[in-house]
PyMOL Python script that loads the backbone (N, CA, C, O; Angstrom):
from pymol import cmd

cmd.read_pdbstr("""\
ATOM      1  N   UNK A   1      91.121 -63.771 199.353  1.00  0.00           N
ATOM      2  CA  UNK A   1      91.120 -65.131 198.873  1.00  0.00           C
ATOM      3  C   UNK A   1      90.901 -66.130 199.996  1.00  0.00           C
ATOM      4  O   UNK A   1      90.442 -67.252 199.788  1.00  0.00           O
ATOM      5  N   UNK A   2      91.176 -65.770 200.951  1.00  0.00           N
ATOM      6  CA  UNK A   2      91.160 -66.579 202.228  1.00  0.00           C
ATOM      7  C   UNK A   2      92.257 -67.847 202.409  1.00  0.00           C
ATOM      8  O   UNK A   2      93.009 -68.072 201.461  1.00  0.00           O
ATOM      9  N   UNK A   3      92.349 -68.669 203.616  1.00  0.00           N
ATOM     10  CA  UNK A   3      93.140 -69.675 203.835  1.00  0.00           C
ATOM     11  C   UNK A   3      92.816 -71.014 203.559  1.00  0.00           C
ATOM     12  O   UNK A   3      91.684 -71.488 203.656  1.00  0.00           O
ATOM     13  N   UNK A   4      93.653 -71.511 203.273  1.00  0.00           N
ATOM     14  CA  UNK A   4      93.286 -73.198 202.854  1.00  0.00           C
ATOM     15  C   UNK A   4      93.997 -74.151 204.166  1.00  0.00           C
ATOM     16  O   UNK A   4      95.170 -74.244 204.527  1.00  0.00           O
ATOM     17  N   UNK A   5      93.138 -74.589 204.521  1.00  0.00           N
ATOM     18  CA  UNK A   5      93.572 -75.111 205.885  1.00  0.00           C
ATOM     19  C   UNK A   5      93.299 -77.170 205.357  1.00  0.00           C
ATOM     20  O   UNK A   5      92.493 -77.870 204.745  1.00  0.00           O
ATOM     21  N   UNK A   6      94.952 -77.330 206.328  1.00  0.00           N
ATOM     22  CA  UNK A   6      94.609 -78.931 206.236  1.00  0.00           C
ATOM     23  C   UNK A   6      94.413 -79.484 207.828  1.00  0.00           C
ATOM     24  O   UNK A   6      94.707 -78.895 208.869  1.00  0.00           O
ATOM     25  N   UNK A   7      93.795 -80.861 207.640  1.00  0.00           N
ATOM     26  CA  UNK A   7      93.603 -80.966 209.677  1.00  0.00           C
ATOM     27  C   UNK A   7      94.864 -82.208 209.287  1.00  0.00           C
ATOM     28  O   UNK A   7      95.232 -82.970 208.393  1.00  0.00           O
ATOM     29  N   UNK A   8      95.209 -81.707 210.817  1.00  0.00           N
ATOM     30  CA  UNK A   8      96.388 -82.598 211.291  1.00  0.00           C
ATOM     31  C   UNK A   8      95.721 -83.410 212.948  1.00  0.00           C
ATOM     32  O   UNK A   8      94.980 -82.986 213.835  1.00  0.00           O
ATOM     33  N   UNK A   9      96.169 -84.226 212.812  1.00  0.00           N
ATOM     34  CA  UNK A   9      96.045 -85.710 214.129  1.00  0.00           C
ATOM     35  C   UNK A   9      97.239 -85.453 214.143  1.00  0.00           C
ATOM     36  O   UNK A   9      98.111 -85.983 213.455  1.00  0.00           O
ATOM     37  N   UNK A  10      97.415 -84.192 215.334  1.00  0.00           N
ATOM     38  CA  UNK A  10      98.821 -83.806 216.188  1.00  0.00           C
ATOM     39  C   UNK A  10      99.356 -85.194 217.181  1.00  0.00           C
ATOM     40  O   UNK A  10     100.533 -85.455 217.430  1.00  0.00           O
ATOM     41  N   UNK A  11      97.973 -86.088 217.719  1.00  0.00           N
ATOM     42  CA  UNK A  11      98.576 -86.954 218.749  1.00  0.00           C
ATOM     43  C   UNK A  11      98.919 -88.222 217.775  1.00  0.00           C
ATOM     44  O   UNK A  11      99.829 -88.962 218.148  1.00  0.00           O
ATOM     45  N   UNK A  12      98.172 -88.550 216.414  1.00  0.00           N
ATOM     46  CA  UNK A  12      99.190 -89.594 215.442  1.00  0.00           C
ATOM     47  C   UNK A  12     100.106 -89.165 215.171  1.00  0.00           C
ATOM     48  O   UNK A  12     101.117 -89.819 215.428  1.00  0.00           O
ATOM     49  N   UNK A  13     100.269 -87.629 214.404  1.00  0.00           N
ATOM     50  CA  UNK A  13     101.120 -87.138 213.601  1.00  0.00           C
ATOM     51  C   UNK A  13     100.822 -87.646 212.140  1.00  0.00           C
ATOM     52  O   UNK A  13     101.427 -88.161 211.199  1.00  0.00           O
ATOM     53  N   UNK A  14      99.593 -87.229 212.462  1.00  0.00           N
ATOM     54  CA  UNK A  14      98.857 -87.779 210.493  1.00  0.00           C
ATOM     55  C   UNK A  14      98.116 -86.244 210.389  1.00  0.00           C
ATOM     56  O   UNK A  14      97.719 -85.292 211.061  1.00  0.00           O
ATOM     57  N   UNK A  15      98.284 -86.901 208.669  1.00  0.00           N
ATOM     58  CA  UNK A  15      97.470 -85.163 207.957  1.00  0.00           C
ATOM     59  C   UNK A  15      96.060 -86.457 207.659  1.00  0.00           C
ATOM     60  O   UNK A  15      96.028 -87.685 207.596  1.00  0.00           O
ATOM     61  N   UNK A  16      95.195 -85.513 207.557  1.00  0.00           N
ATOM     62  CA  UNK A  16      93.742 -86.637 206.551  1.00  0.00           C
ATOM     63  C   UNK A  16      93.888 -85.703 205.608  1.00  0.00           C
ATOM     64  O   UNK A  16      94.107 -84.500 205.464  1.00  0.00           O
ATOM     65  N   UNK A  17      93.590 -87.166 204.732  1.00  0.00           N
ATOM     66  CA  UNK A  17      93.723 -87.202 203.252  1.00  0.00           C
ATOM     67  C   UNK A  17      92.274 -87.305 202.484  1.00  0.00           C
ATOM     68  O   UNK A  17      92.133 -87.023 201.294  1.00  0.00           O
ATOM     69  N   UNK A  18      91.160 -87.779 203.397  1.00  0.00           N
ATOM     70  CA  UNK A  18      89.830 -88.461 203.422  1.00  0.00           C
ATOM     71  C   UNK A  18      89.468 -86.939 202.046  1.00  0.00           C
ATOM     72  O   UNK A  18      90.173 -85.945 201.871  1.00  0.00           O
ATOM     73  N   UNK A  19      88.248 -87.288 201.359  1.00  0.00           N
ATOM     74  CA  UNK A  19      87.761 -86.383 200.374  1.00  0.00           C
ATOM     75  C   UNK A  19      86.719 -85.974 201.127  1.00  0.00           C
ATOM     76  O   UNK A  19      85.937 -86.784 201.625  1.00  0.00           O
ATOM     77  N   UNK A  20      86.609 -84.663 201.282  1.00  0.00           N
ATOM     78  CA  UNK A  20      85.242 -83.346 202.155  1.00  0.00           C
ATOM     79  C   UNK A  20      84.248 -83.071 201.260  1.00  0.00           C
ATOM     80  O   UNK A  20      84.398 -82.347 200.275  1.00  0.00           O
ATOM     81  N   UNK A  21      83.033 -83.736 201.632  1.00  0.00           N
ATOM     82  CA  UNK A  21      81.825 -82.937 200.773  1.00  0.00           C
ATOM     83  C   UNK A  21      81.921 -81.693 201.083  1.00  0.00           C
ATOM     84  O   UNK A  21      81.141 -80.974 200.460  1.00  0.00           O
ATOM     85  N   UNK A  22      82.542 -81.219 201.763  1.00  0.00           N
ATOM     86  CA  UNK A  22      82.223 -79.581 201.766  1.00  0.00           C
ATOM     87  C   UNK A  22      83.260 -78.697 201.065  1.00  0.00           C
ATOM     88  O   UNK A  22      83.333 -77.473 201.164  1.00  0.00           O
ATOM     89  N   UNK A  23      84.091 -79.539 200.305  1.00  0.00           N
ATOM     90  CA  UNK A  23      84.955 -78.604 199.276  1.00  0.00           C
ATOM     91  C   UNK A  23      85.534 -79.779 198.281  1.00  0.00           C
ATOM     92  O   UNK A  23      86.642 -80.297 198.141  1.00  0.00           O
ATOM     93  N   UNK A  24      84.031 -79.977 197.552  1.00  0.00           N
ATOM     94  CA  UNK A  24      84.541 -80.518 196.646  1.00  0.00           C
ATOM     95  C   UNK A  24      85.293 -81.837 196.133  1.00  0.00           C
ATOM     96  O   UNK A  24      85.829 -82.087 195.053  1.00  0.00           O
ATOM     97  N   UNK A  25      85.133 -82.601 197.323  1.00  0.00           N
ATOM     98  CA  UNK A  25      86.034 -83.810 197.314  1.00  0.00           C
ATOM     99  C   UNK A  25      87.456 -83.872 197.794  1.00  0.00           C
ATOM    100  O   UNK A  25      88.005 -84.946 198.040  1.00  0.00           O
ATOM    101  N   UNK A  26      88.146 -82.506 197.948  1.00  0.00           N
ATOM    102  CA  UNK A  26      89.160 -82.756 197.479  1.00  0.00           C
ATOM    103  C   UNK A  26      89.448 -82.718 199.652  1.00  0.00           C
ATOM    104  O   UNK A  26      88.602 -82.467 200.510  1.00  0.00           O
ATOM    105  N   UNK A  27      90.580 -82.988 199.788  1.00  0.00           N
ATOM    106  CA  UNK A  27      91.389 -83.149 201.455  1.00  0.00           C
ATOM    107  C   UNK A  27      91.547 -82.003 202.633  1.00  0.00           C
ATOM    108  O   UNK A  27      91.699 -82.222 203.835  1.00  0.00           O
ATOM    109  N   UNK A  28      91.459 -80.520 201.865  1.00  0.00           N
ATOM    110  CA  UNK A  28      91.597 -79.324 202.453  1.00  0.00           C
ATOM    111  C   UNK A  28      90.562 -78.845 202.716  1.00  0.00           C
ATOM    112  O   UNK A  28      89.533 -79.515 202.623  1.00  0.00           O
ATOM    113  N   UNK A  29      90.548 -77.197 203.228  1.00  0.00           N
ATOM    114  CA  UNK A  29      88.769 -76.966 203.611  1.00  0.00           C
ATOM    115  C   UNK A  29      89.924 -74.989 203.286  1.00  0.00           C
ATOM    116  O   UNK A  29      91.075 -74.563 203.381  1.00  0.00           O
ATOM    117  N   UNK A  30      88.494 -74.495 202.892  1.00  0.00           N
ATOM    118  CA  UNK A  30      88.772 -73.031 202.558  1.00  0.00           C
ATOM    119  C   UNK A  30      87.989 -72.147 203.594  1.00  0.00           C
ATOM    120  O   UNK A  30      86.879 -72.252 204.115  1.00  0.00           O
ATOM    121  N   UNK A  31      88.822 -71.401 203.667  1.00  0.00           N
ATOM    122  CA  UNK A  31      88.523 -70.114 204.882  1.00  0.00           C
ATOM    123  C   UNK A  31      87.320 -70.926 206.007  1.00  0.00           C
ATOM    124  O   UNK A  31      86.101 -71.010 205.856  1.00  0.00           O
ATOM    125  N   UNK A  32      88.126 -71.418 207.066  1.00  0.00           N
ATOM    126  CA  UNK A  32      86.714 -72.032 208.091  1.00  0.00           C
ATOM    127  C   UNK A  32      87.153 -71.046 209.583  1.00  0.00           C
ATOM    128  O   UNK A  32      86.920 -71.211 210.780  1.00  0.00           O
ATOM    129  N   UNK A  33      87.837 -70.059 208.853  1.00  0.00           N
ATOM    130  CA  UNK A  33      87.685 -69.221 210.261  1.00  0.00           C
ATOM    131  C   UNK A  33      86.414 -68.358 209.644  1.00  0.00           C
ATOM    132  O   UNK A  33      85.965 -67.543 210.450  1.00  0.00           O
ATOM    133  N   UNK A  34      85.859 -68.388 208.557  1.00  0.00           N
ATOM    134  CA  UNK A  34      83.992 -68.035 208.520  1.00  0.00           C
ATOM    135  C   UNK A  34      83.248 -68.659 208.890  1.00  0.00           C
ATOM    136  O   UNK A  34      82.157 -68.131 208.677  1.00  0.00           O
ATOM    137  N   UNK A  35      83.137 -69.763 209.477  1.00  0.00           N
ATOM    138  CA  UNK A  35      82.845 -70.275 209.923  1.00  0.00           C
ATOM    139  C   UNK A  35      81.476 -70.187 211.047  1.00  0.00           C
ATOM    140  O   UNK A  35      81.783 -69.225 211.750  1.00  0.00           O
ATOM    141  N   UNK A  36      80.182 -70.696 211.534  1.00  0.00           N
ATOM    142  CA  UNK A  36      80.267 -70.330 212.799  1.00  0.00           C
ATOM    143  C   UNK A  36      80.626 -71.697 213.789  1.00  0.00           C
ATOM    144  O   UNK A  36      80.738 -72.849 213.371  1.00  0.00           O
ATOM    145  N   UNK A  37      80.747 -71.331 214.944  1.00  0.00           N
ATOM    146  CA  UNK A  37      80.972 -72.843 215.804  1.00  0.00           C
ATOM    147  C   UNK A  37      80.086 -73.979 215.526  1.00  0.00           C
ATOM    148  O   UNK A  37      80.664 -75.064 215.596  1.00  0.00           O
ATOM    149  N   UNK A  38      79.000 -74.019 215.268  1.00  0.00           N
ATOM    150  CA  UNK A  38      78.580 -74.937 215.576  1.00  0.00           C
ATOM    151  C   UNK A  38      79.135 -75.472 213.933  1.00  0.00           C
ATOM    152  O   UNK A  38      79.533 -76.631 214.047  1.00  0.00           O
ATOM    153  N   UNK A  39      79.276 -74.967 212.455  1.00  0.00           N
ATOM    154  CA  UNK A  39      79.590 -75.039 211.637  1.00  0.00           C
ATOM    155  C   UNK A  39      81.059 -75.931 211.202  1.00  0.00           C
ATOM    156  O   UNK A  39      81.298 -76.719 210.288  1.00  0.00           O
ATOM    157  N   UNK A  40      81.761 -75.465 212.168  1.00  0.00           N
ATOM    158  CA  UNK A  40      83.064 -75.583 212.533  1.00  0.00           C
ATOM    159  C   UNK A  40      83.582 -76.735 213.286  1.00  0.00           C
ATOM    160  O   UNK A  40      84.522 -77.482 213.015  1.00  0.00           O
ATOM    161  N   UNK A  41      82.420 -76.722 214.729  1.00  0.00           N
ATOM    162  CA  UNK A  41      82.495 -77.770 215.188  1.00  0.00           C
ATOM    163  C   UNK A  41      81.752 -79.625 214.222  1.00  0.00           C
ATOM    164  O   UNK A  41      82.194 -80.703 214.620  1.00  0.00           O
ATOM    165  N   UNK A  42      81.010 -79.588 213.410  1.00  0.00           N
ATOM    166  CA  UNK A  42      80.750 -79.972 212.703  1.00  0.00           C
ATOM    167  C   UNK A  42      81.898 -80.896 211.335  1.00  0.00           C
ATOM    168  O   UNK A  42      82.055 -82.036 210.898  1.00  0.00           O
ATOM    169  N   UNK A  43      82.387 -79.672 211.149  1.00  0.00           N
ATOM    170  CA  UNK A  43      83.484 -80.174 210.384  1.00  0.00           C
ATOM    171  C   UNK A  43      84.846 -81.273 211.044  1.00  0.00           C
ATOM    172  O   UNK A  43      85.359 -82.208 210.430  1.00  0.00           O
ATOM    173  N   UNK A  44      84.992 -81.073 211.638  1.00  0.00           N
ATOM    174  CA  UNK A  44      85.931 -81.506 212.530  1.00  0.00           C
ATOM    175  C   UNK A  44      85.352 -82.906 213.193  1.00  0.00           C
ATOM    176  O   UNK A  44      86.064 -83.911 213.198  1.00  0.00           O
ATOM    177  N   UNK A  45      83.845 -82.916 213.824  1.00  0.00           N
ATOM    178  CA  UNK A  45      83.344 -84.173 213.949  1.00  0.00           C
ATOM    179  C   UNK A  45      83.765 -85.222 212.416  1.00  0.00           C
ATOM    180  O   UNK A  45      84.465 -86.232 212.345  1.00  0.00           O
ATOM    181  N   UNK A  46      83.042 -84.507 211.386  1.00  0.00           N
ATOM    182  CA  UNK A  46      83.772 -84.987 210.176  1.00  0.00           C
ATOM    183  C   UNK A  46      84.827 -85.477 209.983  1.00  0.00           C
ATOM    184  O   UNK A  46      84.800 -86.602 209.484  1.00  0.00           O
ATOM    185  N   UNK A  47      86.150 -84.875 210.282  1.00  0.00           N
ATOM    186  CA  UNK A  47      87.455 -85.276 210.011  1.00  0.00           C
ATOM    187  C   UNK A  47      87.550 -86.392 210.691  1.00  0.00           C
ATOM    188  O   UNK A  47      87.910 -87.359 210.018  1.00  0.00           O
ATOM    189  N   UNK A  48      87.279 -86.641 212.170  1.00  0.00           N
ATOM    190  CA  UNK A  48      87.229 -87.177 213.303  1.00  0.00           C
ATOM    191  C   UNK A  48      86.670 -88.858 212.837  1.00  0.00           C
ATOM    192  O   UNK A  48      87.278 -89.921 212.708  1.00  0.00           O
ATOM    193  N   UNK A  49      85.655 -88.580 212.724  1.00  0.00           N
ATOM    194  CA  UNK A  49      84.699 -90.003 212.100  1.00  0.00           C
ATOM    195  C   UNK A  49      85.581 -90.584 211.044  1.00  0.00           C
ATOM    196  O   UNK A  49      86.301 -91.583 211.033  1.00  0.00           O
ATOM    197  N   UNK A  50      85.323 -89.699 210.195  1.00  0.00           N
ATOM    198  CA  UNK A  50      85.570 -90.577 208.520  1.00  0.00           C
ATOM    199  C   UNK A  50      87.362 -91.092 208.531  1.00  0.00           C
ATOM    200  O   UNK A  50      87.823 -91.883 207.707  1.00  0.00           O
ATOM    201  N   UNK A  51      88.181 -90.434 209.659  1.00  0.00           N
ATOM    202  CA  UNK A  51      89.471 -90.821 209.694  1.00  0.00           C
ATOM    203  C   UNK A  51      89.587 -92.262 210.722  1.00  0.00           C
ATOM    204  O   UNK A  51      90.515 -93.035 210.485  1.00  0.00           O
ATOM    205  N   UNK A  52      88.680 -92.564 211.785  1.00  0.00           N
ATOM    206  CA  UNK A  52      88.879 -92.959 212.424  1.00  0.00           C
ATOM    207  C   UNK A  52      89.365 -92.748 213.238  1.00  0.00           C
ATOM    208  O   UNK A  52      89.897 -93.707 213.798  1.00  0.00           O
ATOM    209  N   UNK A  53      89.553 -91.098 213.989  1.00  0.00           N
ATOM    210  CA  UNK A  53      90.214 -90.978 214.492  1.00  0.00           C
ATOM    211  C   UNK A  53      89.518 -90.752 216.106  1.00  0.00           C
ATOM    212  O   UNK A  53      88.427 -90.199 216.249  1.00  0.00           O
ATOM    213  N   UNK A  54      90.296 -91.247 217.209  1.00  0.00           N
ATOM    214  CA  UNK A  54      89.436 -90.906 218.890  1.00  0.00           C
ATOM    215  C   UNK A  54      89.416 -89.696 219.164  1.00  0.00           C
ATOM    216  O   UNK A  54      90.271 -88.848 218.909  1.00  0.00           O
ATOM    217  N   UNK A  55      88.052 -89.544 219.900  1.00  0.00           N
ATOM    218  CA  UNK A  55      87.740 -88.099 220.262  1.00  0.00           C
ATOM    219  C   UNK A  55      88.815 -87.396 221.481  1.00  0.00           C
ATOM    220  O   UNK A  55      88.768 -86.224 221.854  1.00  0.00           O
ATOM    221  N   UNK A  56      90.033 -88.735 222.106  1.00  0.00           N
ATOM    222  CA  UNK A  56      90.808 -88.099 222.626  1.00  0.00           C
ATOM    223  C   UNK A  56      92.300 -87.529 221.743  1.00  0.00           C
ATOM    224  O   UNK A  56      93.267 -86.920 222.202  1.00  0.00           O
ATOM    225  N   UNK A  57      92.049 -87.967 220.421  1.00  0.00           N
ATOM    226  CA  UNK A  57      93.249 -87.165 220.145  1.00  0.00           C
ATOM    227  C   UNK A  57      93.142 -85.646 219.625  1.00  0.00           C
ATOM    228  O   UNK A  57      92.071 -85.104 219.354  1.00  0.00           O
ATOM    229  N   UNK A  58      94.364 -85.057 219.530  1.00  0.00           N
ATOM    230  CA  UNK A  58      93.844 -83.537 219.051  1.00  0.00           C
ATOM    231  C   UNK A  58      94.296 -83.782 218.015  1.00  0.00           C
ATOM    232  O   UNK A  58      95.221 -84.515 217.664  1.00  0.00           O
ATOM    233  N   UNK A  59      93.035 -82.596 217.044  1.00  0.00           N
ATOM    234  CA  UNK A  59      92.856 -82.535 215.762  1.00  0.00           C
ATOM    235  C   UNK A  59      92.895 -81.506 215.543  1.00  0.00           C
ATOM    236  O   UNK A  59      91.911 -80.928 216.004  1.00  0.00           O
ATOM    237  N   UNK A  60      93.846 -80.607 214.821  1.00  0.00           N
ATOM    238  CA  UNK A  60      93.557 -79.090 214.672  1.00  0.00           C
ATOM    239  C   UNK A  60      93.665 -78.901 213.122  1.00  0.00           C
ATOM    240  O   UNK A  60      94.075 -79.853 212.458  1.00  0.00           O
ATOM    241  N   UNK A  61      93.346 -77.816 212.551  1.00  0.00           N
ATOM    242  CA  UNK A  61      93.245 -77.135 210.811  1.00  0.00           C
ATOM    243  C   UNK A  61      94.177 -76.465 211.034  1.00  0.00           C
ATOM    244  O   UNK A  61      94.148 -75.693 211.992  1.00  0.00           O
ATOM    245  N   UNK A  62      95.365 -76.571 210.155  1.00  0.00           N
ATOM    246  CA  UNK A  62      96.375 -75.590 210.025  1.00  0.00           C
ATOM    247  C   UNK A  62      96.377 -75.087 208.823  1.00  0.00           C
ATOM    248  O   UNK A  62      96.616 -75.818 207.862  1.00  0.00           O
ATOM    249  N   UNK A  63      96.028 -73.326 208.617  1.00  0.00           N
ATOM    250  CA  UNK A  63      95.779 -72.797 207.797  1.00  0.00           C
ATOM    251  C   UNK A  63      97.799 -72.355 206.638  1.00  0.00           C
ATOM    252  O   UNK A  63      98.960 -72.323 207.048  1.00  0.00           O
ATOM    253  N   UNK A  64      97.353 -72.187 205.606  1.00  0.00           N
ATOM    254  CA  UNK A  64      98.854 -71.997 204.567  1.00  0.00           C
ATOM    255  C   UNK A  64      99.459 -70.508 204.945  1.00  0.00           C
ATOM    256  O   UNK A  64     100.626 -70.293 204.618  1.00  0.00           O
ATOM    257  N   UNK A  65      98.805 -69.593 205.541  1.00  0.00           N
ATOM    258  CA  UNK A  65      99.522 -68.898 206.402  1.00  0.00           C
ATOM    259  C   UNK A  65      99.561 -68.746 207.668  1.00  0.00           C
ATOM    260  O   UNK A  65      99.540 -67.619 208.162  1.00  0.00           O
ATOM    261  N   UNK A  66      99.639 -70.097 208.561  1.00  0.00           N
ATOM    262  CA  UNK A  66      99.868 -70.286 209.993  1.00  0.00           C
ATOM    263  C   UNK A  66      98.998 -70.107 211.100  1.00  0.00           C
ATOM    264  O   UNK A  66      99.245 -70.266 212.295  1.00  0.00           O
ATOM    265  N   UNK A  67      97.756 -69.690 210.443  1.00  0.00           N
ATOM    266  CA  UNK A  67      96.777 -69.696 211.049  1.00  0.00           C
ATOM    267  C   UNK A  67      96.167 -71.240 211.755  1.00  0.00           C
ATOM    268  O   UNK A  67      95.785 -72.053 210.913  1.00  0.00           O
ATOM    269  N   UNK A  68      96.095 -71.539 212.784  1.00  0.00           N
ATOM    270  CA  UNK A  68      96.185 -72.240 213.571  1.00  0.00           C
ATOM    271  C   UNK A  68      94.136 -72.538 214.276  1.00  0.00           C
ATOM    272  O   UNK A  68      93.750 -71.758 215.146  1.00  0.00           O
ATOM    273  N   UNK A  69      93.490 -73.262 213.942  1.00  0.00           N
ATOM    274  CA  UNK A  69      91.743 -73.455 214.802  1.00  0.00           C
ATOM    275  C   UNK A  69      91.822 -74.812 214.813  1.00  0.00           C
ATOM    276  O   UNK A  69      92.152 -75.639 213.962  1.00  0.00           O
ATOM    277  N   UNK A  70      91.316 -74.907 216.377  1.00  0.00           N
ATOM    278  CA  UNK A  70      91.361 -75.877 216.951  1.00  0.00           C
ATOM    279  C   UNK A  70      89.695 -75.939 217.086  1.00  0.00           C
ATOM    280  O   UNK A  70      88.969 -74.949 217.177  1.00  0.00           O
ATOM    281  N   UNK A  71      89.168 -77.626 217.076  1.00  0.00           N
ATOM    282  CA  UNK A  71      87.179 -77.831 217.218  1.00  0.00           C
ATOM    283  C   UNK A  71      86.785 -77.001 218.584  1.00  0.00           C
ATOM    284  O   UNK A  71      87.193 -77.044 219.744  1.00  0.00           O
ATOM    285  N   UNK A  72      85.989 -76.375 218.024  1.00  0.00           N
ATOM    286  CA  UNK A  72      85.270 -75.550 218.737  1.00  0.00           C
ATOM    287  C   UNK A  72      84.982 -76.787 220.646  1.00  0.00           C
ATOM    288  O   UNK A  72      84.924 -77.996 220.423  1.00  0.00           O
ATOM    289  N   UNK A  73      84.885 -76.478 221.739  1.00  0.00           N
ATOM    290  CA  UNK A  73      83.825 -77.216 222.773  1.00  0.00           C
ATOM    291  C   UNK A  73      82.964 -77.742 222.420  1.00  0.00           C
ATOM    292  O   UNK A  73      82.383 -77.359 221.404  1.00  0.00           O
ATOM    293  N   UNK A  74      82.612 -78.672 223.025  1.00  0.00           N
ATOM    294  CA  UNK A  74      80.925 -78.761 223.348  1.00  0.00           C
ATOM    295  C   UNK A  74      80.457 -78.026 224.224  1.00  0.00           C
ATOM    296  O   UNK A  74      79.254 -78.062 224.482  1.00  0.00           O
TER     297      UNK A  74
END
""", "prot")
cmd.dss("prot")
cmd.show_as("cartoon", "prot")
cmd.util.cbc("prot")
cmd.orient("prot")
């Protein structure tokens, strides 16, 4: 079934709530450890933008069983 991961702004201490064209509208994202990087890294530019959030804070996907991915490098 895979993981449902939400991103957290660890340095606000905010979840985004923003709606993802890539699942549907809805705030979460499904299995993105299938991901590939550049795929991945992508998404996360996403979260990043549409939240307003600075490219110096960290943003990581925390998956519903603790699975933990952080944006890929540049």
């Amino acid at each position: 079934m895979g993981q449902y991961y939400k991103f957290i702004n660890t340095t606000k201490k905010l979840e985004s709530t923003i709606s993802l064209p890539f699942n549907f509208g809805l705030s979460w994202a499904k299995n993105l450890e299938s991901y590939s990087q550049e795929e991945l890294k992508d998404k996360f530019d996403y979260i990043r933008k549409n939240n307003n959030w600075s490219d110096e804070d960290e943003v990581i996907a925390i998956g519903d069983y603790g699975n933990i991915l952080y944006p890929p490098e540049d």
